[in-house]
N, C-alpha and C positions, 0 to 999 in steps of 0.2 A: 504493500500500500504506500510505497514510498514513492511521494509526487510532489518532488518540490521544483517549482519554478526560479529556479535556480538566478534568470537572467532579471528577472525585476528586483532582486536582492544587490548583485551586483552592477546593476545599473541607476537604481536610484540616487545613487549619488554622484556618477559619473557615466558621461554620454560616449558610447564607442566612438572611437575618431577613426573618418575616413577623411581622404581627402577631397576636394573640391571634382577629382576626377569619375566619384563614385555615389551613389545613388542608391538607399536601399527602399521598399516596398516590404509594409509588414503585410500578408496577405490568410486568411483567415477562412476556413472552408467546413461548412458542416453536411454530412448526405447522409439519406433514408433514416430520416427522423423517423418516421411514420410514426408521427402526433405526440411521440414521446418528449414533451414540451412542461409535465408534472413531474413531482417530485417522484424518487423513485427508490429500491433498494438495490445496490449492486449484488446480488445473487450470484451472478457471474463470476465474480472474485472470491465469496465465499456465503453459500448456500446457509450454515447455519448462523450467522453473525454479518450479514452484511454491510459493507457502508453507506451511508447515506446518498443520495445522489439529487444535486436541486433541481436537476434539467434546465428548462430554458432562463429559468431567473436569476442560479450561477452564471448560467454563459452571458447573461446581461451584463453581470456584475466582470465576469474574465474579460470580455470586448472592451469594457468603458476602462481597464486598466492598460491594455493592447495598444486602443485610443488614442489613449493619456499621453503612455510612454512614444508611440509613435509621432504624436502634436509636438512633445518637449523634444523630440529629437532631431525634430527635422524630414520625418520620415514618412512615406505616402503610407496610406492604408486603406485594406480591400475586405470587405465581409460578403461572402457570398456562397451561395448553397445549391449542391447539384440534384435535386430532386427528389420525388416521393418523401414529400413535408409532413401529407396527415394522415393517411388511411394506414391503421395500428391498433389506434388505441381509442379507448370510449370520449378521451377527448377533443381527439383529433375529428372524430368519423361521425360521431353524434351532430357535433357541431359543423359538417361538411367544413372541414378545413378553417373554418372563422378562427376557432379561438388558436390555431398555428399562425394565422396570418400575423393578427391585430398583434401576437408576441413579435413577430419577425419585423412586423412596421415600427413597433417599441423600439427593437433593439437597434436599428436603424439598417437594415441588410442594404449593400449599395447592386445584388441582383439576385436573379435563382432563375433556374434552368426546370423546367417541367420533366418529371419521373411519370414512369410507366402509370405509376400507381395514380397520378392526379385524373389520371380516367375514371376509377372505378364507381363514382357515384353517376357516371354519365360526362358529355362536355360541359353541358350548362354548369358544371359544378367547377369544372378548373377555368372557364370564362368569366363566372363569378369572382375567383381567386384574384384572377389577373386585375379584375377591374378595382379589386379592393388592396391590391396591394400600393403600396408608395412609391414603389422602388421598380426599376424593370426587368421584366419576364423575358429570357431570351432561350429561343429553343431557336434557332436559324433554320433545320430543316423538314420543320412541320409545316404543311398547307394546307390553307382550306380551298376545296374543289367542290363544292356546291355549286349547283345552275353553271356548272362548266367554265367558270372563270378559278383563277388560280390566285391567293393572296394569302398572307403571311399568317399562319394561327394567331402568335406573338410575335415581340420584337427579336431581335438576331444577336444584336451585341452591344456594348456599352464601350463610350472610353472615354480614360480619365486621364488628368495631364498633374503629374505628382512631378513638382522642378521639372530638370531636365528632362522629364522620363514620361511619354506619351504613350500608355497601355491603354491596349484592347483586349476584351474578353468577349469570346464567341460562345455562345449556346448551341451546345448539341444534344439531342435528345436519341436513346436506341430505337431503332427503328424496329425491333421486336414488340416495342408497343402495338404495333397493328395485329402481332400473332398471341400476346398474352394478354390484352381488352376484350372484351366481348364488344360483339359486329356493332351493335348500335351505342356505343360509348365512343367509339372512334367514327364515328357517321360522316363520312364526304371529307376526309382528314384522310394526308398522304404526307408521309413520313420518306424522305429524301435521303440518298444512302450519305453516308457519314461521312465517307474518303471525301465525297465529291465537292459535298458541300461544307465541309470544314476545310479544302483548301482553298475554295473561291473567295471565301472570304476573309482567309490567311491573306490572300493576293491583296484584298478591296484595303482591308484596313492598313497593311504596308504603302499602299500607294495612296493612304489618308494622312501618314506619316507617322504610324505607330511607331514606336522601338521596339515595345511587349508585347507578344502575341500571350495570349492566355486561355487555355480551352477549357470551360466547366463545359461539362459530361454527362452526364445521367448515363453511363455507359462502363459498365466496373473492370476494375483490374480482379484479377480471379483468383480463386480459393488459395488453388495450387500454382504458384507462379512458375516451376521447372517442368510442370507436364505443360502448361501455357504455352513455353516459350521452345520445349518441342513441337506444338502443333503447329507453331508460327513459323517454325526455321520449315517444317516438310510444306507447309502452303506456300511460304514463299517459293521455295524450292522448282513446287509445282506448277507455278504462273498465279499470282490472282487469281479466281476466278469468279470473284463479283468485287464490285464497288461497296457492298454493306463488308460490315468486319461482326466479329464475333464479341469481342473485347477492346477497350483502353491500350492492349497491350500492342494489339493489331493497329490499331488506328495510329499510336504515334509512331508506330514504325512507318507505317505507308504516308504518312502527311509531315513529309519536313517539314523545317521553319516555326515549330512550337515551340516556344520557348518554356510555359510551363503547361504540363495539364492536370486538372484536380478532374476526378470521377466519382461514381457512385452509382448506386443497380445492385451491386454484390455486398454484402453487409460483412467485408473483412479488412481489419485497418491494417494499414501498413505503416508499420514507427520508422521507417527507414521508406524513400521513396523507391522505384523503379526506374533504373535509369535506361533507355533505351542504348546498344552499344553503338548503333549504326547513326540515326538521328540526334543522341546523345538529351532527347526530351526527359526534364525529371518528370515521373505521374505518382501523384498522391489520390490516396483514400484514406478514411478515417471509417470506424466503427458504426453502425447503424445505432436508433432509437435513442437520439438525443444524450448518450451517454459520455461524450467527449467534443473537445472543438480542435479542430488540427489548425494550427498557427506556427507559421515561418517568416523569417526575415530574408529575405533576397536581395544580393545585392549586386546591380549591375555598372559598368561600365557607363560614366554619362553621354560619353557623346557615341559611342558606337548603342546603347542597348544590352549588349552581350552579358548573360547572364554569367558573374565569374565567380557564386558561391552561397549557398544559404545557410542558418541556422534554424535551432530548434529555439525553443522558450521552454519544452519542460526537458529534465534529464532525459536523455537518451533515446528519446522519441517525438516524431511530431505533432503528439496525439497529446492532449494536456485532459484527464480522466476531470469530472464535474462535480468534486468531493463537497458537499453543501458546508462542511467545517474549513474548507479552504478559499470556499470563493461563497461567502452568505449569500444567499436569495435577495434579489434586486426587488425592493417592496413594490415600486410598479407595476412590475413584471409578474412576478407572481401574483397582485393582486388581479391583474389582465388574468391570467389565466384559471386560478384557484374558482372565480364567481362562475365561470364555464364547467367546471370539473366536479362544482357543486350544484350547476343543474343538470348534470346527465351522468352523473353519478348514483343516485336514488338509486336504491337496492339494490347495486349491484357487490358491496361486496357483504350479502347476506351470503351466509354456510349454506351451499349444499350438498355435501359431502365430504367424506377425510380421502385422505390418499396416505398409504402403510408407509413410502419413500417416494420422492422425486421421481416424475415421470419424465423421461427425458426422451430427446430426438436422435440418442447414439449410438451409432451400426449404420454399416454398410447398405445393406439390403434393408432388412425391417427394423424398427425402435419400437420400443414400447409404448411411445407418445403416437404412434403412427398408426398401433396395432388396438390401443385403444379407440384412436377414432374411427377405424375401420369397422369394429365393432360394434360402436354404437351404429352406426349408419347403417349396416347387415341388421342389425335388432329393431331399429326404426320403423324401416320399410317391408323388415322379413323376407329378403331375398336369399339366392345361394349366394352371391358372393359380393363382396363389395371393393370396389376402388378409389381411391386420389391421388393426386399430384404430390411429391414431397414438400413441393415449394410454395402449396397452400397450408402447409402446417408449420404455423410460425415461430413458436417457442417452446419450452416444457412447461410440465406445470408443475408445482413447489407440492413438495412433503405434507402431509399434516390438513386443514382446513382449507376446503376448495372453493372457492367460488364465481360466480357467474361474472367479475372480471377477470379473471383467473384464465376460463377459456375465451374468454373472447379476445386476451392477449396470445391464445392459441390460434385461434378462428377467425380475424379481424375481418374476414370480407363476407358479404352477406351473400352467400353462395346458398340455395336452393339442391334439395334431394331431388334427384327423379330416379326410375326404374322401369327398365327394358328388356322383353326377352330377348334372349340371344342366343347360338348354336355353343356348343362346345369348338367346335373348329375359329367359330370367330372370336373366341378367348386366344386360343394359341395365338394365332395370327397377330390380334391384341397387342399381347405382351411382346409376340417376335418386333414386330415394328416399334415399338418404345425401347428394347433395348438394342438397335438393330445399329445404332453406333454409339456403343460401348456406355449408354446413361445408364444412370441411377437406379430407375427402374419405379414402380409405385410401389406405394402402403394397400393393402392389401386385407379381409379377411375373408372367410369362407371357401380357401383354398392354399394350397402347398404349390410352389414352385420351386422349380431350382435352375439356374442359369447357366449359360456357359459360356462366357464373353468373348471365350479363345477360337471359340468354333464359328461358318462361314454367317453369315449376317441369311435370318431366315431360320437357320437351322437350331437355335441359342435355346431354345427350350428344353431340356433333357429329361426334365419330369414334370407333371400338372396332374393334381390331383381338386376336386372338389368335391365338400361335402365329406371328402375323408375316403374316395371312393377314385380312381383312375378316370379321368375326364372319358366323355363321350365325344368324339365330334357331331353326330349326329342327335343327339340331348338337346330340348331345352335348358335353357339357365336363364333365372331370376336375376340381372346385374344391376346394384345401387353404383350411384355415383351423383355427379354433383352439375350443375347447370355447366356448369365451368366447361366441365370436359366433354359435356355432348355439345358443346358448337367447335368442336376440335382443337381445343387448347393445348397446351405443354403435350407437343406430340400427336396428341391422340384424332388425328383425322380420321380416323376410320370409325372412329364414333359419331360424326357430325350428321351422316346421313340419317341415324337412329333418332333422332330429337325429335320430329314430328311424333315419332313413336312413345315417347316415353315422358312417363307424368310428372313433368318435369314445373308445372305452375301447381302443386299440391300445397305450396306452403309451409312448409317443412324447411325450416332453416335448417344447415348442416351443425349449424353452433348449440339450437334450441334442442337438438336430437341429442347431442353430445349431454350438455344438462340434462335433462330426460333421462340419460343412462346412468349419469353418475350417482342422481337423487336415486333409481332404481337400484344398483349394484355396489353403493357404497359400503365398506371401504375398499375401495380400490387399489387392485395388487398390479403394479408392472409386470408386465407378459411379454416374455421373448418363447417363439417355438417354433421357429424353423419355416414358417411361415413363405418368408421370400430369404432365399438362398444364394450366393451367388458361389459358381463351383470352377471359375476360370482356371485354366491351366497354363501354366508358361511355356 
């Protein structure tokens, strides 16, 4: 827990000397908040005792220090946040994004970039955003194509003139927003691939007389950065073969001329940037759910631009953690957000049930946080088997007294149950195609798989049992699953065709199902059983 900010200690009393030839920019990045904008407990650091955390009233309070030291020094400074602000948490999502906003216009943000996630309540809801924010909204290659005219969602970029040093920052948003939205939240909206239009306007703002090229991203640096940066050396290898990229990682390699890029999409920080070896681009990410604010100083070259070195502000990372006893809660700030958190709060954290230990999302193939929502949703609808996405089950849930905030920091997005008969043949098929380059695979119940990742793409299925019986191809089957996945989301196109079929407007939240089992089956025991297997060979 040791997070001392080292650089406000040693700087308050004395200003770092550069010379007249040098120029720094403190610059200040926060991504996939999703609404975690309340006070909070770091769990994450330590399950039985955790630390406190203010969320966004500290980071009021850490910014206006940043501010400070950056005003007395001479020093330009940038706050700005690469997407997916609110849909998380009951404060965020109840209050469609307001009560993220009104804190982010508080704390004075000079932009932010549009995340996947400001879809989910529909457009009208991140159009609303834009129009209530202060500050500007740049996603550069989102359009709207309605009645067949072509014109900008939002604005593209900003730029600022800190002394010698004239920065632009360009908004990128992933263009995977069109395949992880549902069809009418992205209605007559076209998503531009990322190479293209992040160098066009590399070009525009050079020849506006930028020095600083600056790319916020809604587009994440990834898990595992050395399997990353294999996939990237065999596509290069291979030719391009599209203008979209997969990752941050991709993108700064293919778009010289970045000077810096911050991203976000992928909820994993990096205390240390990525440095690109070829383009030489640093790319920063920070931690998801408002639990951190990544902050550096940059300092360039005045009269050429050239970035020639940065610093941290906390020891040994660029991720400064939101400890509420190191940075108090900004009373504004909190007062902004607490009056929201105490109208859409109301009984949510009544008990409904115990949990024997921590349910968590860890393993390869199935979790126990996975295997229980699978279950409720199999028990809900009463079908043979049931499925989801792993990337709609968002966190674990805590040891001991459960409640209906509990899952909904599991559940945040108000996804709908339906259910469809289906062949035994078109389960195989199913699963072959989800894991048919080398994914994750789903959560699962009411059936046994076992994978084989090492074998030809098609063939990867090596066992399926449901019901506890050797599948039929020729069988009906009962399949639950969730609105999500019958319009063909994370993968699953082969489901899309099923949706007329499957009753899928019953009403049946996936979140109110999950409550529904736990009040039924409490107390709840974590279940791991072999459920999804993965059996690759080298």
């Amino acid at each position: 827990m040791r997070q001392l900010i080292t650089f406000f200690v040693l700087c308050a009393s004395a200003a770092l000397a550069y010379g007249d030839d040098t120029y720094s920019v403190v610059i200040c990045n926060t991504n996939d908040v999703h609404g975690g904008v309340d006070s909070s407990e770091a769990t994450f650091m330590n399950p039985e005792f955790p630390p406190a955390l203010g969320g966004g009233a500290s980071l009021s309070t850490l910014v206006t220090r940043l501010r400070s030291y950056a005003a007395e020094q001479g020093k330009g400074f940038l706050l700005i946040d690469t997407g997916d602000i609110f849909q998380g948490t009951l404060v965020g999502t109840k209050s469609e994004g307001e009560a993220v906003m009104r804190y982010m216009n508080e704390v004075g943000y000079d932009c932010w970039t549009i995340g996947n996630h400001e879809f989910d309540l529909g457009r009208d809801v991140c159009e609303r955003l834009i129009k209530q924010a202060k500050f500007p909204t740049i996603s550069a290659n989102i359009f709207d194509v309605a009645n067949g005219d072509t014109t900008q969602f939002a604005g593209t970029y900003i730029i600022k003139q800190f002394g010698p040093l004239k920065v632009g920052v360009i908004g990128i948003t992933t263009t995977g927003t069109q395949r992880a939205s549902f069809e009418g939240n992205v209605a007559n909206l076209y998503f531009a691939p990322e190479t293209t239009t992040l160098a066009a306007y590399r070009d525009s703002l050079r020849n506006m007389g930028c020095d600083v090229i600056v790319a916020a991203c809604h587009l994440g640096l990834p898990f595992d950065r050395w399997d990353a940066w294999e996939d990237l050396e065999r596509d290069e290898a291979a030719g391009w073969k599209s203008e979209y990229v997969r990752n941050s990682f991709e993108l700064a390699r293919r778009v010289p001329g970045i000077d810096i890029l911050f991203a976000g999409d992928i909820h994993v920080g990096y205390t240390d940037p990525w440095v690109d070896p070829v383009t030489h681009t640093p790319c920063f990410q920070g931690y998801g759910r408002g639990t951190n604010l990544m902050a550096i100083e940059f300092t360039f070259d005045a009269e050429t631009g050239q970035l020639l070195h940065w610093k941290n502000f906390a020891d040994e990372s660029t991720l400064i953690t939101l400890f509420s006893d190191q940075f108090p809660r900004d009373r504004n700030v909190a007062e902004c957000i607490d009056t929201v958190v105490a109208r859409v709060e109301v009984g949510f954290n009544d008990r409904i049930g115990e949990a024997e230990q921590p349910i968590t999302r860890i393993g390869e193939g199935e979790s126990a946080m996975g295997n229980l929502v699978c279950d409720a949703m199999l028990w809900r609808l009463k079908g043979d088997i049931a499925i989801t996405n792993k990337g709609g089950v968002r966190t674990d849930l805590p040891g001991g007294t459960i409640t209906p905030q509990d899952v909904f920091n599991v559940l945040p997005f108000d996804n709908t149950l339906g259910a469809v008969n289906v062949t035994g043949a078109f389960i195989k098929e199913m699963i072959e195609e989800k894991v048919a380059y080398g994914g994750s695979g789903l959560y699962v119940a009411g059936m046994r798989a076992k994978i084989d990742r090492s074998r030809p793409v098609g063939d990867r299925v090596v066992s399926l049992e449901i019901g506890g019986q050797p599948y039929v191809p020729e069988n009906t089957y009962k399949l639950v699953t969730t609105d999500y996945l019958l319009e063909g989301n994370s993968g699953m196109e082969k489901l899309a065709s099923l949706r007329s079929e499957a009753a899928v407007e019953t009403g049946v939240y996936m979140r109110e199902a999950i409550i529904e089992f736990i009040k039924s089956h409490s107390p709840i025991r974590p279940k791991l059983d072999g459920r999804w297997q993965f059996i690759d060979r080298s």
